[in-house]
C-alpha positions as CSV (number, residue, x, y, z in Angstrom):
1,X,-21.4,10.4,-13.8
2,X,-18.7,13.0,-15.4
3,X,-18.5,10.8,-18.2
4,X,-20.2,11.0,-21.7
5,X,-19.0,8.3,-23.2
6,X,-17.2,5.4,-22.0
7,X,-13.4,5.5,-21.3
8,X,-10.8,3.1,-20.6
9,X,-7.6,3.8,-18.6
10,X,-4.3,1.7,-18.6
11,X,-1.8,2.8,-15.8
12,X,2.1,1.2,-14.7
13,X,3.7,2.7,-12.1
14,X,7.3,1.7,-10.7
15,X,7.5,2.2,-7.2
16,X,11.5,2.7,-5.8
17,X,11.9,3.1,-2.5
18,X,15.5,3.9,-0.6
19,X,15.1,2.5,2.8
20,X,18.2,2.5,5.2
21,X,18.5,0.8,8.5
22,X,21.4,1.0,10.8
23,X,21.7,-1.3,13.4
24,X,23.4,0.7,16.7
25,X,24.4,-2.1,18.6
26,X,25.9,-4.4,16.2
27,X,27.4,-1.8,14.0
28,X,25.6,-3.4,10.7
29,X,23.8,-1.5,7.7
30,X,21.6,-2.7,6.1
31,X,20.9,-0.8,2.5
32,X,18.1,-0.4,0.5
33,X,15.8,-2.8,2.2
34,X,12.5,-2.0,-0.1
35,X,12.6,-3.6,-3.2
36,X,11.5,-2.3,-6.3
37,X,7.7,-2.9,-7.4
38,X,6.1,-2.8,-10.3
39,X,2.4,-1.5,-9.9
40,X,-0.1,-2.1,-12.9
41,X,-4.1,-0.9,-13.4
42,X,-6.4,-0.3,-15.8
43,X,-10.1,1.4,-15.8
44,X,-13.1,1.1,-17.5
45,X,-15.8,3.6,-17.6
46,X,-19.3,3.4,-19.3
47,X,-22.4,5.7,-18.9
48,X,-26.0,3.8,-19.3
49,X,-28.2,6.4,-19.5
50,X,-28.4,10.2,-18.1
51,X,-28.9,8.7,-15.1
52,X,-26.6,5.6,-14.7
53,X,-23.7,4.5,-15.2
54,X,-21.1,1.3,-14.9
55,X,-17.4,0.7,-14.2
56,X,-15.1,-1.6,-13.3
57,X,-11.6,-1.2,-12.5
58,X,-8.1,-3.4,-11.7
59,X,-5.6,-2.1,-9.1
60,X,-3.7,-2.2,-5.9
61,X,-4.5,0.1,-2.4
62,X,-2.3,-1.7,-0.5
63,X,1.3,-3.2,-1.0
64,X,4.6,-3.7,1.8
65,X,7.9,-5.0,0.9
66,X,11.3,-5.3,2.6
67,X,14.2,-7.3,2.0
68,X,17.4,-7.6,4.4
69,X,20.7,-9.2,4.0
70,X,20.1,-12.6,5.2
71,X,23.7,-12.5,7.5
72,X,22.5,-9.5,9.9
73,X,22.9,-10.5,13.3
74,X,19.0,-9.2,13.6
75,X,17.5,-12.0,11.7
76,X,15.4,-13.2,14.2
77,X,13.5,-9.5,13.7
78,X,14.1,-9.3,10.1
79,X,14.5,-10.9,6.8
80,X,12.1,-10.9,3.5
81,X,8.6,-9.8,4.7
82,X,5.9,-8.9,1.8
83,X,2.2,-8.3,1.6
84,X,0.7,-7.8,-2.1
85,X,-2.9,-7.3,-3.0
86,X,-4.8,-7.0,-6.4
87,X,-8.3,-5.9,-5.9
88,X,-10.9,-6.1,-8.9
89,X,-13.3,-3.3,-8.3
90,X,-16.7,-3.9,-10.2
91,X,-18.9,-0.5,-9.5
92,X,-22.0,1.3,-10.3
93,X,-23.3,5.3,-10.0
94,X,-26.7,7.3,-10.4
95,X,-26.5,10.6,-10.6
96,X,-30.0,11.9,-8.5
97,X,-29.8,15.3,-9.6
98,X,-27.9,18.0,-12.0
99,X,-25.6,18.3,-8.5
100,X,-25.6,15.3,-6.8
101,X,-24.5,11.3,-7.3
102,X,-23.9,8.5,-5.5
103,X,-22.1,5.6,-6.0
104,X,-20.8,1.8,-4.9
105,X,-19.0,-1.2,-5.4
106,X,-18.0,-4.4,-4.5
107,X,-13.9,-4.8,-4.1
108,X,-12.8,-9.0,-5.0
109,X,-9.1,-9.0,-3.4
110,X,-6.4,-11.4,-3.7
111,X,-3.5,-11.7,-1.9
112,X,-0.5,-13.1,-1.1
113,X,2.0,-12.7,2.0
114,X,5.2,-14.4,2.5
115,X,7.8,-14.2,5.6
116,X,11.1,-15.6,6.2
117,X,13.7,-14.8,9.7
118,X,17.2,-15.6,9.8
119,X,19.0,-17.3,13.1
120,X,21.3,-14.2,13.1
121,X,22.9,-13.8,16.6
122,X,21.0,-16.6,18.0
123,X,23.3,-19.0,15.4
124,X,25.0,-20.2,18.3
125,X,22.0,-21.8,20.2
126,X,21.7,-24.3,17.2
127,X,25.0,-25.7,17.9
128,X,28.2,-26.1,15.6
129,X,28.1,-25.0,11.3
130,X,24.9,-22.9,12.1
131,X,25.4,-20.0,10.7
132,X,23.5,-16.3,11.0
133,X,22.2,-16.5,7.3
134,X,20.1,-20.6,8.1
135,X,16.7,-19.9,7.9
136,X,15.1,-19.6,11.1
137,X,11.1,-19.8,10.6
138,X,9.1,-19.0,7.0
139,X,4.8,-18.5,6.9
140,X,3.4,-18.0,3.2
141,X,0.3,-18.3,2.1
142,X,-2.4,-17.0,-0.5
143,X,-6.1,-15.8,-0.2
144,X,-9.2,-14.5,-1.3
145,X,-11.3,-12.1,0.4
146,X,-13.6,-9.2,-0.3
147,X,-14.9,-6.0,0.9
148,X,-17.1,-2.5,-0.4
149,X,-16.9,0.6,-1.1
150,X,-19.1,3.4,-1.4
151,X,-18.9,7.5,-3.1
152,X,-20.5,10.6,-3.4
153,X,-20.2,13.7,-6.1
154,X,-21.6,17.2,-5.5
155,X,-21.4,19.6,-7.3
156,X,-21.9,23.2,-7.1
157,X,-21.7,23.9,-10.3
158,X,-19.4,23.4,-13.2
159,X,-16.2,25.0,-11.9
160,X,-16.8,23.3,-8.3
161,X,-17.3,20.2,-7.1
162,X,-16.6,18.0,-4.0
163,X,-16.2,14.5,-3.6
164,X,-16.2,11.5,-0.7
165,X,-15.2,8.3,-1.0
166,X,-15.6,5.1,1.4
167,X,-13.3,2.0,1.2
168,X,-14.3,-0.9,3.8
169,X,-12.0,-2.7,5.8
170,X,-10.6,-6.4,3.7
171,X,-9.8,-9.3,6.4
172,X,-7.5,-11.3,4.8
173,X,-7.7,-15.3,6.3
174,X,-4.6,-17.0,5.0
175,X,-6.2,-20.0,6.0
176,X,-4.5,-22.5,4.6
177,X,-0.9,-21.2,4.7
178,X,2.6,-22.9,5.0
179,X,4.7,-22.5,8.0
180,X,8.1,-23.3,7.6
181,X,9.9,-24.1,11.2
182,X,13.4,-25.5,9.8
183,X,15.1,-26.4,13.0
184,X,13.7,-23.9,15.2
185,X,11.9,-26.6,16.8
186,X,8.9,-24.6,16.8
187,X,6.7,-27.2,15.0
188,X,6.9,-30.8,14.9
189,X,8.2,-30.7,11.2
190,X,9.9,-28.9,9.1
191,X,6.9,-27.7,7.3
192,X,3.1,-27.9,8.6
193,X,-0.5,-26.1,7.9
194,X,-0.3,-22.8,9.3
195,X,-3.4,-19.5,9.3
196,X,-2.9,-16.1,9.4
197,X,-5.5,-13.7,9.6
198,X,-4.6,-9.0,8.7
199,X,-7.0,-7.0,8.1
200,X,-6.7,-4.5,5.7
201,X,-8.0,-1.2,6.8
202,X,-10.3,1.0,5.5
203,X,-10.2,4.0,3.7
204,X,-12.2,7.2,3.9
205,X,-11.5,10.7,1.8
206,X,-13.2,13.7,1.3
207,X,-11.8,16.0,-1.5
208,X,-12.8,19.3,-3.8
209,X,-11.9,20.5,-7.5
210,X,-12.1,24.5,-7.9
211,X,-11.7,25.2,-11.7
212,X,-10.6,29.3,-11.4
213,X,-10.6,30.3,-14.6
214,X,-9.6,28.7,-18.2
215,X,-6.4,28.1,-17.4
216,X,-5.5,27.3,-13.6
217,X,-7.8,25.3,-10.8
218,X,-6.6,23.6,-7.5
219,X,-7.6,20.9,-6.1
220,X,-7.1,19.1,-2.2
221,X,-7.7,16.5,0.0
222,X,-8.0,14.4,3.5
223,X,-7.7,10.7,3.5
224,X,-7.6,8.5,6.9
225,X,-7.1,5.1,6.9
226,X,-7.8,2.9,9.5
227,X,-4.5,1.2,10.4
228,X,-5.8,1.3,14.6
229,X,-7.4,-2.3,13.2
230,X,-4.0,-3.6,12.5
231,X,-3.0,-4.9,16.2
232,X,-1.0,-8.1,15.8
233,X,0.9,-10.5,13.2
234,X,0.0,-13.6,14.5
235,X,0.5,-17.4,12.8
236,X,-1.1,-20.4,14.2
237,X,-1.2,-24.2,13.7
238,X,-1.8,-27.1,15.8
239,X,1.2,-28.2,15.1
240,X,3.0,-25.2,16.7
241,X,3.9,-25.4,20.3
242,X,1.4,-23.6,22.1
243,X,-0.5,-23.4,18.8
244,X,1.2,-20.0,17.9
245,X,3.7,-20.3,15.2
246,X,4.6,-16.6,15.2
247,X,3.5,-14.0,17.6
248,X,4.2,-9.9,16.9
249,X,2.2,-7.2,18.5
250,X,1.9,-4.3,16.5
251,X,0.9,-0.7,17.5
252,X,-0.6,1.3,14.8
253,X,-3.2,4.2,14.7
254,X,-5.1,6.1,12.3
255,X,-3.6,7.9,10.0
256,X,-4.0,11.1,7.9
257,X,-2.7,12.4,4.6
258,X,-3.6,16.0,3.6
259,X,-2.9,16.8,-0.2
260,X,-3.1,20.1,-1.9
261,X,-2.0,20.5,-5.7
262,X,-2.7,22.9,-9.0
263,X,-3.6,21.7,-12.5
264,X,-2.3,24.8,-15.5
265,X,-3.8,23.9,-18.9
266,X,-1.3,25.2,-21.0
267,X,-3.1,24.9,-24.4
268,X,-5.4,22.2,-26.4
269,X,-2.6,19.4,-26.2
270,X,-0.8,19.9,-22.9
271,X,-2.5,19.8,-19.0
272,X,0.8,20.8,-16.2
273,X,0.3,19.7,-12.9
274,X,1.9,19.4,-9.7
275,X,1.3,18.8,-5.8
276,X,2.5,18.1,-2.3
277,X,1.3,16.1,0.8
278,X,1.9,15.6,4.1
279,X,1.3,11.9,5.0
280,X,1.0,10.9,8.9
281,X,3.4,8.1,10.6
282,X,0.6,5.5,11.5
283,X,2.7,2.3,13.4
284,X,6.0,2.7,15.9
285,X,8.6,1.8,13.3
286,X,9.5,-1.7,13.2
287,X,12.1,-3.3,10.8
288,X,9.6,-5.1,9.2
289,X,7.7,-1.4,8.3
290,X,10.0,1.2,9.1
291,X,7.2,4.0,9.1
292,X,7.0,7.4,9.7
293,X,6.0,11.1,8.7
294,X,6.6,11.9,5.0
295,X,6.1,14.6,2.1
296,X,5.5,13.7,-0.9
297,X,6.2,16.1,-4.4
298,X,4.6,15.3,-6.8
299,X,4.2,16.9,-10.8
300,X,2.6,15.2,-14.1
301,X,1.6,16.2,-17.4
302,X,-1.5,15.2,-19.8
303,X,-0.9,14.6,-23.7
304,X,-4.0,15.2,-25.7
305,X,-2.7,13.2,-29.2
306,X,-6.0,13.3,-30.8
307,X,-9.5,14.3,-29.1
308,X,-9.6,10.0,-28.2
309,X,-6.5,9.7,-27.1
310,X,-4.3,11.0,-24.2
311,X,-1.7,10.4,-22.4
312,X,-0.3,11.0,-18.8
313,X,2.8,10.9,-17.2
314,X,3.2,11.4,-13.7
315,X,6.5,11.4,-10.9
316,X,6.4,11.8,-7.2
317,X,9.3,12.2,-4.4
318,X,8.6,10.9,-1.1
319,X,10.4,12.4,1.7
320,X,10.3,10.4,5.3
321,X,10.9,11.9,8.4
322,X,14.8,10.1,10.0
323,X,14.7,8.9,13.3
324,X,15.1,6.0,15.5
325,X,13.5,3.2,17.1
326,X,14.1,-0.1,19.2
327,X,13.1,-3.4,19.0
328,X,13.7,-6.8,21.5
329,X,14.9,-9.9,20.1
330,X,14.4,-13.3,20.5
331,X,16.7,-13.4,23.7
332,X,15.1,-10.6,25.4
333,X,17.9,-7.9,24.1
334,X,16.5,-4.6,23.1
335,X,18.4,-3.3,19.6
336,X,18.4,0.4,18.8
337,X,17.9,1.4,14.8
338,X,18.4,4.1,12.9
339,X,16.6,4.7,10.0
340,X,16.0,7.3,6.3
341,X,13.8,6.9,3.6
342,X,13.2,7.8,0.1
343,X,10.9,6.6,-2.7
344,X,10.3,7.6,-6.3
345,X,7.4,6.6,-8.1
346,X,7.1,6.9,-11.4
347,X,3.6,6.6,-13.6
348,X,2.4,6.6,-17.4
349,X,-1.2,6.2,-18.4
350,X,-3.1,5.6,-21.9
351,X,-6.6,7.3,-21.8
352,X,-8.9,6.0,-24.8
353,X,-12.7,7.8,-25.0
354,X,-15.2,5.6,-27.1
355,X,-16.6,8.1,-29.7
């Protein structure tokens, strides 16, 4: 409700993380486990009237990724485990008053989640030629699912304003997904029907924009997200023994991040900005998600080229917290890890306003 005319956005962002894992017991590193991503969005903005006004917009909230050598004697624990998600976000606002607006949407998500262990140590059990890079067990699949999300603007008056946003939960049914059992003998064949069911969690945030004078204003922010409704990883199929194909508690909580950052409008053409925030551990570390507290620094600029057209560039240095964590394998031995973490992300956007 901001907006006077209608606006469209275009956004890529390269994601890089630097994830190191040393295995204690087996004297193995593993390097850079996190792949590279490549993150696109775009936005579109258009007011109705004084009163209303429509959007729609194409993006990502949540993405995991990690990739490890397929020869580590862990493989049973971990290999190439990935979770990607596009969500198409169709929305609409009113604005009730000169301070207040409200707002909602409906969020279309697909996604697409694919896992694959190694034999590793347990090599042996399969007999003679198996070696610790043979596939153990593999689960992929692709869905559709959907959720909502809801917002509210207030503002005080032109230099102040504070926001809330509400982002459901998403449960994701891989319903008709491939399980891939090799010759783990977990399934009757090699490869048979297999479900998986995550929920994505939601997402709540309450943040506020102080304009201070002409040239400087700050801005913050708290976001939880709801990762206490992620308790399992958990494949089934008939065909399984038991009818579980793959069977991993997990033990996550909520989480916070708490942001805090500066905007310095330098002249007409160029908007300085920078920032920093401290964002919460939310699961025990796991090799497959090798979480835990991190900082981020961030900084970005704003082009204006013409009064139409702007650009934005954006970086941001994530810092995780080192530490280290165990895990029990397949035949009931419990593996100490060490792990660090980096991540750069990198971000250009196009801003066009409709005259």
């Amino acid at each position: 409700t901001l907006f006077d005319t209608a606006q469209f956005s275009g956004a890529v962002s390269i994601v890089d993380p630097e994830v190191n894992v040393y295995d204690v017991d087996n004297n193995e590193h593993s390097k850079d486990v996190a792949p590279l991503q490549v993150v696109p969005a775009a936005y579109y903005i258009s007011p109705i009237n004084d009163n209303w006004a429509w959007g729609i917009g194409m993006f990502t909230t949540y993405g995991v990724a990690t990739d490890y050598p397929d020869d580590i004697s862990v493989g049973d624990m971990a290999g190439d485990t990935s979770l990607l998600s596009v969500n198409i976000n169709p929305n609409v606002a009113y604005r009730i008053n000169e301070q207040f607006s409200v707002g909602g949407g409906i969020n279309l998500v697909y996604a697409h989640a694919e896992l694959t262990r190694h034999k590793g140590s347990l090599a042996p059990l399969f007999g003679p030629g198996s070696k610790k890079s043979d596939n153990l067990i593999g689960m992929e699949g692709d869905t559709f699912a959907w959720g909502w999300n809801i917002g509210a603007l207030y503002e005080l008056n032109e230099n102040n304003r504070f926001g809330f946003g509400y982002r459901s939960k998403v449960d994701l049914d891989f319903d008709d997904g491939e399980f891939s059992s090799y010759d783990s003998g977990i399934a009757n064949a090699a490869k048979v029907d297999g479900r998986l069911q995550i929920s994505l969690p939601s997402i709540i945030e309450l943040s506020a924009f102080h304009q201070l004078n002409e040239a400087w204003a700050i801005h913050y922010g708290w976001q939880q997200t709801d990762w206490s409704t992620f308790k399992e990883l958990k494949a089934t199929s008939k065909d399984c023994a038991g009818g579980v194909c793959l069977f991993k508690p997990e033990k996550y909580e909520d989480n916070n991040r708490y942001s805090f950052g500066g905007t310095y409008t330098l002249n007409n053409q160029w908007t300085l900005r920078a920032g920093i925030a401290y964002d919460e551990q939310a699961g025990e570390a796991t090799l497959s998600i090798p979480d835990s507290d991190r900082f981020w620094y961030s900084a970005g600029v704003t082009y204006a080229m013409t009064e139409n057209l702007t650009f934005d560039a954006g970086f941001a240095f994530i810092k995780s917290k080192s530490g280290s964590f165990t895990e029990t394998d397949a035949a009931d031995q419990e593996i100490t890890f060490d792990s660090e973490g980096t991540a750069y992300i990198s971000s250009v956007q196009m801003n066009y306003t409709f005259n």
